[in-house]
Structures are given as structure tokens and as C-alpha cells.
C-alpha positions in Angstrom: -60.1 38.8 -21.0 -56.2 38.5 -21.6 -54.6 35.5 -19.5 -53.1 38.8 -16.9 -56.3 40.2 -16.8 -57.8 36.8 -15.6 -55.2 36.1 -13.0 -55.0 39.4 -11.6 -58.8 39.7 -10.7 -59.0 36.7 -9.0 -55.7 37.8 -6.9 -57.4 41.0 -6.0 -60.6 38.8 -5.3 -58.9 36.9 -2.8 -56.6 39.5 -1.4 -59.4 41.9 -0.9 -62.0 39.4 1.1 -58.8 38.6 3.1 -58.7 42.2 3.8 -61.9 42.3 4.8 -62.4 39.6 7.1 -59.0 41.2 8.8 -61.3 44.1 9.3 -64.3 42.7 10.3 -62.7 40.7 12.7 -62.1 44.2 15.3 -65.5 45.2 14.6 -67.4 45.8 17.8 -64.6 45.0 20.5 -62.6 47.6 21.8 -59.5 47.4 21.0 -57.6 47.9 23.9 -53.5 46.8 24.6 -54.7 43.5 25.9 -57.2 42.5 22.8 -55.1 44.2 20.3 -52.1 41.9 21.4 -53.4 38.8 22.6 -57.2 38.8 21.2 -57.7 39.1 25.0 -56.4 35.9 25.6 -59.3 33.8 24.7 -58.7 32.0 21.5 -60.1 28.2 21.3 -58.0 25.4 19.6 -58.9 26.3 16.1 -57.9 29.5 15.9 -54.6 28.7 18.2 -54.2 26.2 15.4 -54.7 28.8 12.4 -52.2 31.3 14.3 -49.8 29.1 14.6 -49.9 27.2 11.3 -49.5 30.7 9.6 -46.0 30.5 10.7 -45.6 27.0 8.8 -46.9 28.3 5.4 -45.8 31.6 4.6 -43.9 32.7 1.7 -41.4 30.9 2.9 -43.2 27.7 1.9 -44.6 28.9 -0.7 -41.7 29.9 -2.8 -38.3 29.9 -0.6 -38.6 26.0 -0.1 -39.8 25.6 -3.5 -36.6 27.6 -5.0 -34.3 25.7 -2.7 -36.2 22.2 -3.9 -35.1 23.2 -7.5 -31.6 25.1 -6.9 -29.9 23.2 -4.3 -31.8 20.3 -4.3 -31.3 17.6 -1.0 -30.3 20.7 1.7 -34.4 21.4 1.5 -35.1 18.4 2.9 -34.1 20.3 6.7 -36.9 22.0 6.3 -39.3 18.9 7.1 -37.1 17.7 10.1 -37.0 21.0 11.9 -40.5 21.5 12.2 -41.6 18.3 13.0 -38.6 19.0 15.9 -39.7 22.4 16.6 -43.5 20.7 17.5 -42.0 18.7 20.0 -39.9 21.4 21.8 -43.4 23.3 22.2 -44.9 20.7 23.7 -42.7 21.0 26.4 -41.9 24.5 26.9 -45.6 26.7 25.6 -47.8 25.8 28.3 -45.5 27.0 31.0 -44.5 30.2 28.8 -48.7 30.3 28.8 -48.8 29.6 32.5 -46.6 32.9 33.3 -48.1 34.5 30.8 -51.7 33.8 32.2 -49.9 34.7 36.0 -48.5 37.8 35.5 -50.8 39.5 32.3 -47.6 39.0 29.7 -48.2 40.0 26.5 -44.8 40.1 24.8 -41.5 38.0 24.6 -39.7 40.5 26.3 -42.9 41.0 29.0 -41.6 37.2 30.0 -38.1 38.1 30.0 -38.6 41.0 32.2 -40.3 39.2 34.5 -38.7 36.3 34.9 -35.2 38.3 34.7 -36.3 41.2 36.7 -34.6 43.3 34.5 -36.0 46.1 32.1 -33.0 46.6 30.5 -32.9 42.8 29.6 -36.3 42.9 28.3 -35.4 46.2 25.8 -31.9 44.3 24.5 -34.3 41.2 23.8 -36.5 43.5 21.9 -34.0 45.5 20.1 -32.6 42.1 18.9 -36.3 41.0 17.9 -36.9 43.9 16.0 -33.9 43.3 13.9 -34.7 39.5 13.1 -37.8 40.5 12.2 -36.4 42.8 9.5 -35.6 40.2 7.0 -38.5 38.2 7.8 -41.2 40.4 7.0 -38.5 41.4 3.7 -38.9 37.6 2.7 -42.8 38.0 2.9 -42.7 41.7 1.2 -40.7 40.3 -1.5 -43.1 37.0 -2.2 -46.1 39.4 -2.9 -44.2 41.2 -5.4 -42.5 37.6 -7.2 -46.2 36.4 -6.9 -48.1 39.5 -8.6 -45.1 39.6 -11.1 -45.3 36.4 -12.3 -49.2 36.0 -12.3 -49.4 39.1 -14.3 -47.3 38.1 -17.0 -44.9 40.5 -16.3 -47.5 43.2 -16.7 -47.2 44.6 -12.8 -43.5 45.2 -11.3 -42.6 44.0 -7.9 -42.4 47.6 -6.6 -45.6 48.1 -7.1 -47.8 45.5 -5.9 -45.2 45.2 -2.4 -46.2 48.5 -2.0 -50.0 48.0 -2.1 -49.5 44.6 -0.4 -48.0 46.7 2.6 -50.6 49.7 2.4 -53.8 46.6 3.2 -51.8 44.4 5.8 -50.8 47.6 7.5 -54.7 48.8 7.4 -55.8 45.5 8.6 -53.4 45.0 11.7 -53.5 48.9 12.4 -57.7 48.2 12.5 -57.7 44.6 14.4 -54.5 43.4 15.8 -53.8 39.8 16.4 -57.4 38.7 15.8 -57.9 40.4 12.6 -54.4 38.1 11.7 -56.3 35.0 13.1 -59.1 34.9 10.7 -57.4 36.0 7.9 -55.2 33.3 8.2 -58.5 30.7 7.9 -58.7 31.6 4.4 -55.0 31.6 3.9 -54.3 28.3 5.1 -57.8 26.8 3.3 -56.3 27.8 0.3 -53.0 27.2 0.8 -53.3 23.5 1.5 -55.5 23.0 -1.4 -53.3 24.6 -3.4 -50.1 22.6 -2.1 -51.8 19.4 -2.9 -52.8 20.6 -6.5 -49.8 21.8 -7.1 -47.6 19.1 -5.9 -50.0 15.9 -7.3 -50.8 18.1 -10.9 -47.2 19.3 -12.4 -45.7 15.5 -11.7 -49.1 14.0 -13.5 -49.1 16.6 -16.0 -45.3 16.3 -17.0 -44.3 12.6 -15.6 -47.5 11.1 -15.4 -47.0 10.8 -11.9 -44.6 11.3 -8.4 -43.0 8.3 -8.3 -41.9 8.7 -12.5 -40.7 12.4 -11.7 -38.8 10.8 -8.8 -37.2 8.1 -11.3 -36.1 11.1 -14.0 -34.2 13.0 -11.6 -32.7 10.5 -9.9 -31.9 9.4 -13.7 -30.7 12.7 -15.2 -29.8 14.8 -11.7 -28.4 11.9 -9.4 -27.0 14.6 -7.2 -29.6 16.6 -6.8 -31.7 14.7 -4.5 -28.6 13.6 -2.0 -26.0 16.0 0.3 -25.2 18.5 -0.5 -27.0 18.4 -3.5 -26.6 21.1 -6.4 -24.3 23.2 -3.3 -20.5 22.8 -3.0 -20.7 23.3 1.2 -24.4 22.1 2.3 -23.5 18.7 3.8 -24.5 16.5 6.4 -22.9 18.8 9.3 -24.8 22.2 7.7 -27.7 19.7 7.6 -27.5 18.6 11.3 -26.7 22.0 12.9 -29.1 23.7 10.6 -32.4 21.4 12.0 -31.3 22.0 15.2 -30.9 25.6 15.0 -34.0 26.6 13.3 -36.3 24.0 15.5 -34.7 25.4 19.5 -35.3 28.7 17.5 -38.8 28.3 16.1 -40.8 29.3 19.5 -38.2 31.7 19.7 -39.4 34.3 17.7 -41.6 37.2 19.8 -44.9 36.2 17.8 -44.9 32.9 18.7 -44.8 33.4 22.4 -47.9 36.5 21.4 -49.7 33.1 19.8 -49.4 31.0 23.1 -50.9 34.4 25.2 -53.6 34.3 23.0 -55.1 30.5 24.3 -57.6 29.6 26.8 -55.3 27.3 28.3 -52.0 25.7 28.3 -53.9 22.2 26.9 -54.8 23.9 24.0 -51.1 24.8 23.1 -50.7 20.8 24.0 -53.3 19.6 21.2 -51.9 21.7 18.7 -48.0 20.7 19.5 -49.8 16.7 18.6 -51.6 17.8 15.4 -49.0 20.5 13.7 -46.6 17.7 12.5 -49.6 16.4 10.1 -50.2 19.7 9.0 -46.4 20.4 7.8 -46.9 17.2 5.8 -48.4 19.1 2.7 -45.2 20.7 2.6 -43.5 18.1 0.9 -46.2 18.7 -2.0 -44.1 22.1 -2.7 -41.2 20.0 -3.1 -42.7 17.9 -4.9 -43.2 20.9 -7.5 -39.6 22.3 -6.7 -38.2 19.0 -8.1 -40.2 18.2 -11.0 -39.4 22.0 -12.3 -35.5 21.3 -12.1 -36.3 19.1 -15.5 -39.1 20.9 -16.5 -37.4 24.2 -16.6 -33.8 23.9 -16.6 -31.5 26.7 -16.0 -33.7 29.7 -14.2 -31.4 32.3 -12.8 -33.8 32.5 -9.3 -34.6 29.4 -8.0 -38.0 31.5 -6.0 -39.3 32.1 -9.6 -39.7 28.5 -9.8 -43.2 27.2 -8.8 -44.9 30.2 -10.2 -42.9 29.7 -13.8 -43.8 26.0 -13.6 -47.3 26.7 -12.5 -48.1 29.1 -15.1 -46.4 27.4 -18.1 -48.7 24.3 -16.8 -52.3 25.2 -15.7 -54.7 27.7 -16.9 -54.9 31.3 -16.1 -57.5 31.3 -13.7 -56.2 28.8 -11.7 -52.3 30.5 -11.5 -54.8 33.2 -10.3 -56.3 31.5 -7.6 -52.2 30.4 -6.5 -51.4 33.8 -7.0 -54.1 34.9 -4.4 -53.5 31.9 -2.1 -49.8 32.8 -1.9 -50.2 36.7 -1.7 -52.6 36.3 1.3 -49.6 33.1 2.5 -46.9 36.4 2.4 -49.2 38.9 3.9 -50.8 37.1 7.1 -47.3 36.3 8.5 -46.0 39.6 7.5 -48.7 41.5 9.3 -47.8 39.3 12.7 -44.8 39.9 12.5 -45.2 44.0 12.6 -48.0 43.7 15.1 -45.6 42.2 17.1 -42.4 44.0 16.2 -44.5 47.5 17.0 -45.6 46.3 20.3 -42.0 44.9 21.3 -41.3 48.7 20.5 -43.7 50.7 22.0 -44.3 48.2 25.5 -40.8 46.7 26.1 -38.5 49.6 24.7 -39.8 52.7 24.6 -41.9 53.1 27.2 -39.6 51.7 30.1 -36.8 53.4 28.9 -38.1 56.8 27.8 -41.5 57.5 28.9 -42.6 55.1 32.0 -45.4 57.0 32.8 -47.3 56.1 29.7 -50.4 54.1 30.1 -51.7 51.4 28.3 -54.0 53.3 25.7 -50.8 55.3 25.0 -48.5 52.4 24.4 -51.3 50.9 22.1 -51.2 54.2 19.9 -47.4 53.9 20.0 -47.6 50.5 18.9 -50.0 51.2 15.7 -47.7 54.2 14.7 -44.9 51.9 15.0 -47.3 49.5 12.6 -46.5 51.8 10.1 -43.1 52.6 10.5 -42.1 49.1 10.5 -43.9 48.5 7.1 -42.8 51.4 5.7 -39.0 49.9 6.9 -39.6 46.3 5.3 -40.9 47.9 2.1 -37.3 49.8 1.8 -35.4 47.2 2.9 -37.0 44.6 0.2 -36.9 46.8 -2.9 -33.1 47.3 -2.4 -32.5 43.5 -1.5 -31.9 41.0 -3.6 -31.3 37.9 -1.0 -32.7 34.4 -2.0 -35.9 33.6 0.7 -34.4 31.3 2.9 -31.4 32.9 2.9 -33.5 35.5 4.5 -35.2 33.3 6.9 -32.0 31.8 8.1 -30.7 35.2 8.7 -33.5 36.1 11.0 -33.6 32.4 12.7 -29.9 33.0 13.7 -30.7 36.3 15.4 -33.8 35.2 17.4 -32.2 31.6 18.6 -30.1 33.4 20.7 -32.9 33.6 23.0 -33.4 30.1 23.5 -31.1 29.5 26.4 -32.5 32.0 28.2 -35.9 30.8 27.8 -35.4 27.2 28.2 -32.9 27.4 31.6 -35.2 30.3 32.6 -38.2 27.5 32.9 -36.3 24.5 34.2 -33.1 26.1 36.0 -33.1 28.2 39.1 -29.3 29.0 39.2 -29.4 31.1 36.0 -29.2 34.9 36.5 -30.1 37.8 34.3 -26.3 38.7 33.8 -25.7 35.2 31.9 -28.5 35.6 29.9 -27.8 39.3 28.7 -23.7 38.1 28.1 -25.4 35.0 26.1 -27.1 36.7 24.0 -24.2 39.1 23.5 -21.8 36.8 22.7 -24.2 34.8 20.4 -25.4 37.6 18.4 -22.3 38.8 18.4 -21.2 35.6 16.9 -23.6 35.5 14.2 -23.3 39.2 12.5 -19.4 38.7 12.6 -19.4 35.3 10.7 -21.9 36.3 8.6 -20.7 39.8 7.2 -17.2 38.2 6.8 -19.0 35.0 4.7 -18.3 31.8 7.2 -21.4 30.2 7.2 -21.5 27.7 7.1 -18.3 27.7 9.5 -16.5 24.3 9.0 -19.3 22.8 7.9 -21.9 24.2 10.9 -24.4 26.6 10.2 -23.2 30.3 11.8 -26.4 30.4 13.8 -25.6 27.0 15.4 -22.1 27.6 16.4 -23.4 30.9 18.1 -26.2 29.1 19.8 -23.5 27.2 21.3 -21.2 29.7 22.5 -24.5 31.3 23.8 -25.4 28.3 25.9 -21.5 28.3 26.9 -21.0 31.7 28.0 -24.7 31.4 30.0 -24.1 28.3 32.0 -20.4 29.3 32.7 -21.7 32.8 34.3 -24.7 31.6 36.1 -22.3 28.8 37.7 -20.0 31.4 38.5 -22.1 34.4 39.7 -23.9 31.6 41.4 -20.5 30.6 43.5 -19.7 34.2 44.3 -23.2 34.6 45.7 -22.4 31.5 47.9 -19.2 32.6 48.7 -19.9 36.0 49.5 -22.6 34.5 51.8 -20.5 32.7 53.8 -18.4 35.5 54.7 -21.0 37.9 55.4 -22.2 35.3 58.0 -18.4 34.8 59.1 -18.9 38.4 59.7 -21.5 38.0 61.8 -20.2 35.5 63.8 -16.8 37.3 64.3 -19.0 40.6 66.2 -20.7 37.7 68.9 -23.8 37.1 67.8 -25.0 33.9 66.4 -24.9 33.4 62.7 
């Protein structure tokens, strides 16, 4: 068999048990809103742990931080700090999320906005902003499968191609399972995915250095730059660094299917364990880099920085084993990619469509909806990612700025009674606002601070300043209502 032939069979091996599983997982339970959303809300720590850790390696990881490690060098390094961050924020905030969650039968980010907000209109703005962060997130995944299959093919399959049939199976296996069919799919993925990492990361600095620490020494030889701020950017320094890690770890638990992931636990002490263990776990990230950096003196001079693990990988190991990297990071692009339109389709059908257009739809009809809106959604990201061309984190930053936006309504929502639902909805006005506008006109960073950040800001600004203030009117406007009172002889 030619080396193609070789890797492509053992990619279509992999991806096709994951398919599998993903099916197998629905198979004798009815799949009703509740267990289509949440898995019923009875996931033990393991699977918690899987769901949850399929957030940490996705394409993303796989090839975005790997490109980044070899075009830009030092910047990468955020990624690291704002997850170990982003752990400890969850610590903190999940289990009461869970807690209301468990209270009131949420199923959705926007179910807990409603609630707590009392507002439906609230709850369809946070989902209409949702579904748009999602857009370049599930792109970044869509477009991973088709760098992967490219590369591991030998050029033999286009992107176009294998996206498309990439979206055709995760659509099948969230349309068939939901959230648990993602679950299990995601213990294979993540199997892999570590062993992979560490292979990758210990094997191309042995193979071509003879070890980590000499790879280290030659680039800090050749590429001094490359491993400081801002590294091989003109405009990624210490201030994008900052703002950046704080951004993307208050925005982490921001996005809609990570709340779904918190529903899905027995209890709020499983969220607890895993918020202890998940910094260990985003450890074997630095492996990627590891590969990232070794490839900048390896291969020299590639025009996209995401082609670089898989160049380096298959220029430096046998076929079959770029196969099995190939399947590891196809099923790494798909898992995430299928929660994120199982949740984007239900933000649709349950928090924007129904309550606005149809309220007298019941829950079977919503979960039709929502599997229709499975579809549509993939069919969207596949469009969207054959007529793209943005790097992957690129993408991922895109969708992180969008979705932090909800953090201050979240967080003051937990701990503060004073704010209201008209200084959430102007917050997150103002800070998506903020972040379209400075991106489409090319500040970001914006002296120095990443766009997203700066919005977050203004968001947490604008929200404090109107609670306060609606707040004060309400007390004011109390006072003279009981002045009122007093003023017609009877006693206040």
C-alpha cells in the first residue's frame, strides 16, 4: 500500500469507531429534551471530566497552538496561563451555575439567564450572540479536519472534501445521541490525543535534536526572539499577553456548552474535583509546543504556520503512525465541533425560537427543532470554512471575544443582588458592540490590549454603572411613593 493509502485507512478506522460509539451511546434511552441536552443530568466525574477536557484539546490544540508555537513564537505561551486561570474561576462559579441549574431544570446558558434575569428577551439576545461566537468556532474545527486529511493523504484528498464528510458523521452522531453520544466519543478522542501529544512532543526533539532541552538550546541559538515577547509579531507584547489570559480564562465558562457540561453532573462536587485535576491535564499541551518550536528549525519558512505539526510529523515518522495523528486529531476537531452545534441548535430552538415565535411548543417539538437546527448549523460552518481562510486562533479569539461578554452578567448575577436585567442587556451591548467595531476596523490589539479585553471592560463599566443607578431610582422612587402615602393620612 502507498504511504496515503496507509494513513488514510487508519484515519477512517478511527473516525468511524468514533462514529460508532457516538451512536451507540443513544441506543436504548429515549431521547427526550432533557437527555438529549444534559444526558439527563446524571453524568459521574469521569465523563464530566471527558466533556470538559474536550474543550482543552480540540483543533485548537492540536494545530492552532502548534502554528502559533512556530509563527509567532513566545505570544503562545497565553495559552498555558489562561486555562490553568480559567480552572480556578470554575471552581468558584460551576457549582452554583449547577445548583440553579439542578433548582429550576436549566438546560441552556440562556435557560440561566432567563431565569435569573426574568427576562425572555435577555435570554434570546444571549443566544443570538452565542450562536454567532459559535460560528468561527465550529469553522476552526471544520477547517482542522480538512488540514488534517490533506496533509495525511499526501495531498491526495482536498480540504473540501473530507470537511464535508467530517460534517455529514458528527451531524449523524449528535442528530442520533446528543450530549452523551459527544461524551463517549470524546474517551477515545482524548486517549488518543494525549498519547499522541506526548509522542509527538518527546519524538521530533529526540529525532532531530536528540532531545528537548538541545532543541531548546538551538533556537534560543539561531531564533533568540522567538521564544521571548512579542516573539516573531511586531504588536504581541506583554500588554496583548496580560489582557489576552485574562480575557480568554473569565471567558472560558462562558461559552453556552460549558454551562450544558456543568447540567450534565450528579452534583456540584463533581464540577469541584474536576476544577482540581484539569490543570494536570492541560500540562500535555506544552508537548504541542514542544513540536511547534522544534519545526521552526526543522522546516523553515512555511507560508501557514497550522500546516506545521502535520508537515513536521509526516516528514519524521512513518506512515502509519501520521495515520493514527491523523485520526486522533480528526476525531480532536469533530467531538468539540459536534458540542458546539448540539448546543448552538438548542440555544436556537429553546431560548429563541420558541419564546419568541411559537410559545406553545412543547418539549418534543423544541427537540425536533433543535436536531433540524443540527443541520442547518453544520451545513452553515461548512460554508463559512471553505470560503475562510483565517489562521485557528485567530478564530478562536474571535469567538472568545464575543462570548466573554457574558461574564459580567454571570458572575454579578451569582454574587450581586443589585444588578438588574437592563445593565446586563446594555453590557452586553456595549461590549459586543465594542468588539465587531474594533475588529472590522483592525485595532486589535488596541494600544497594546487585546479588543475583547477592552470590551469586557467597558461591559463590566456600563453594568455596574446602570445597576447602581437603576438601583438609586428604585430607592428613590420608593421614598416618594411612601411620601405619598403619608401626605393622604395614613401611616407609611
Amino acid at each position: 500500500m502507498s504511504p496515503a493509502a496507509v494513513c488514510l485507512t487508519i484515519i477512517l478506522a478511527i473516525v468511524t469507531t468514533g462514529t460508532a460509539i457516538g451512536f451507540l451511546a443513544g441506543v436504548r434511552r429515549k431521547m427526550d429534551l432533557e437527555q438529549w441536552t444534559v444526558g439527563a443530568r446524571g453524568f459521574g466525574t469521569l465523563l464530566v471530566f471527558l466533556l470538559i477536557a474536550g474543550e482543552v484539546y480540540t483543533t485548537f490544540a492540536f494545530l492552532g497552538a502548534s502554528g502559533w508555537a512556530y509563527s509567532r513564537g513566545g505570544p503562545v505561551l497565553y495559552v498555558l496561563s489562561y486555562l490553568t486561570l480559567a480552572y480556578v474561576v470554575s471552581f468558584f462559579i460551576l457549582p452554583p451555575i449547577w445548583e440553579l441549574g439542578r433548582r429550576f431544570g436549566l438546560q441552556t446558558q440562556s435557560d440561566f439567564f432567563g431565569v435569573r434575569y426574568e427576562s425572555k428577551y435577555l435570554a434570546a439576545f444571549v443566544s443570538v450572540v452565542s450562536i454567532v461566537s459559535f460560528v468561527p468556532y465550529i469553522q476552526l474545527q471544520i477547517t482542522g479536519v480538512g488540514i488534517i486529511v490533506s496533509i495525511a493523504s499526501f495531498d491526495g484528498i482536498g480540504r473540501t472534501p473530507a470537511m464535508a464528510v467530517a460534517v455529514v458523521l458528527l451531524v449523524s452522531f449528535v442528530f442520533a445521541g446528543g450530549i452523551r453520544a459527544v461524551a463517549w466519543v470524546s474517551v477515545v478522542k482524548d486517549v488518543l490525543m494525549v498519547l499522541a501529544a506526548l509522542c509527538i512532543g518527546i519524538g521530533i526533539p529526540l529525532i532531530h535534536f536528540g532531545g528537548i532541552g538541545p532543541m531548546f538550546a538551538a533556537l534560543a541559538h539561531l531564533r533568540p526572539t522567538h521564544l521571548t515577547m512579542p516573539g516573531a509579531t511586531a504588536n504581541l507584547g506583554h500588554t496583548w499577553f496580560i489582557s489576552t489570559v485574562l480575557l480568554t480564562a473569565l471567558g472560558f465558562y462562558m461559552w453556552p456548552h460549558s454551562f450544558n457540561a456543568a447540567f450534565t453532573a450528579r452534583s456540584a462536587d463533581t464540577l469541584r474535583r474536576n476544577a482540581v485535576v484539569m490543570p494536570l491535564y492541560t500540562l500535555t499541551l506544552a508537548f504541542i509546543f514542544f513540536a511547534g518550536f522544534a519545526t521552526v528549525l526543522i522546516l523553515p519558512g512555511l507560508a501557514n504556520g497550522d500546516l506545521a505539526l502535520l508537515t513536521v510529523i509526516r516528514n519524521s515518522f512513518p506512515p502509519w503512525f501520521l495515520g493514527i495523528i491523523g485520526g486522533a486529531g480528526a476525531l480532536t476537531a469533530m467531538v468539540p465541533a459536534a458540542v458546539f452545534i448540539q448546543t448552538a441548535a438548542t440555544l436556537f430552538a429553546k431560548n429563541l425560537y420558541r419564546p419568541l415565535f411559537a410559545p406553545n411548543m412543547t418539549d418534543d417539538q423544541v427537540s425536533t427543532l433543535a436536531r433540524v437546527a443540527v443541520i442547518a448549523m453544520g451545513l452553515i460552518s461548512l460554508g463559512v470554512a471553505i470560503f475562510s481562510s483565517t489562521t485557528l486562533v485567530s478564530l478562536l479569539l474571535t469567538g472568545y471575544a464575543g462570548v466573554a461578554q457574558f461574564f459580567p452578567g454571570v458572575v454579578l448575577g451569582l454574587y450581586w443582588k443589585r444588578i438588574t436585567t437592563h445593565a446586563v442587556f446594555a453590557g452586553v451591548a456595549v461590549g459586543v458592540t465594542t468588539v465587531v467595531a474594533l475588529m472590522l476596523t483592525g485595532r486589535d490589539p488596541l494600544f497594546g490590549l487585546s479588543a475583547g479585553f477592552v470590551a469586557l471592560c467597558l461591559n463590566f463599566l456600563v453594568t455596574v454603572s446602570v445597576s447602581l443607578r437603576q438601583s438609586a431610582h428604585d430607592g428613590v422612587r420608593s421614598t416618594c411613593d411612601r411620601l405619598e402615602v403619608g401626605a393622604d393620612g395614613r401611616e407609611p
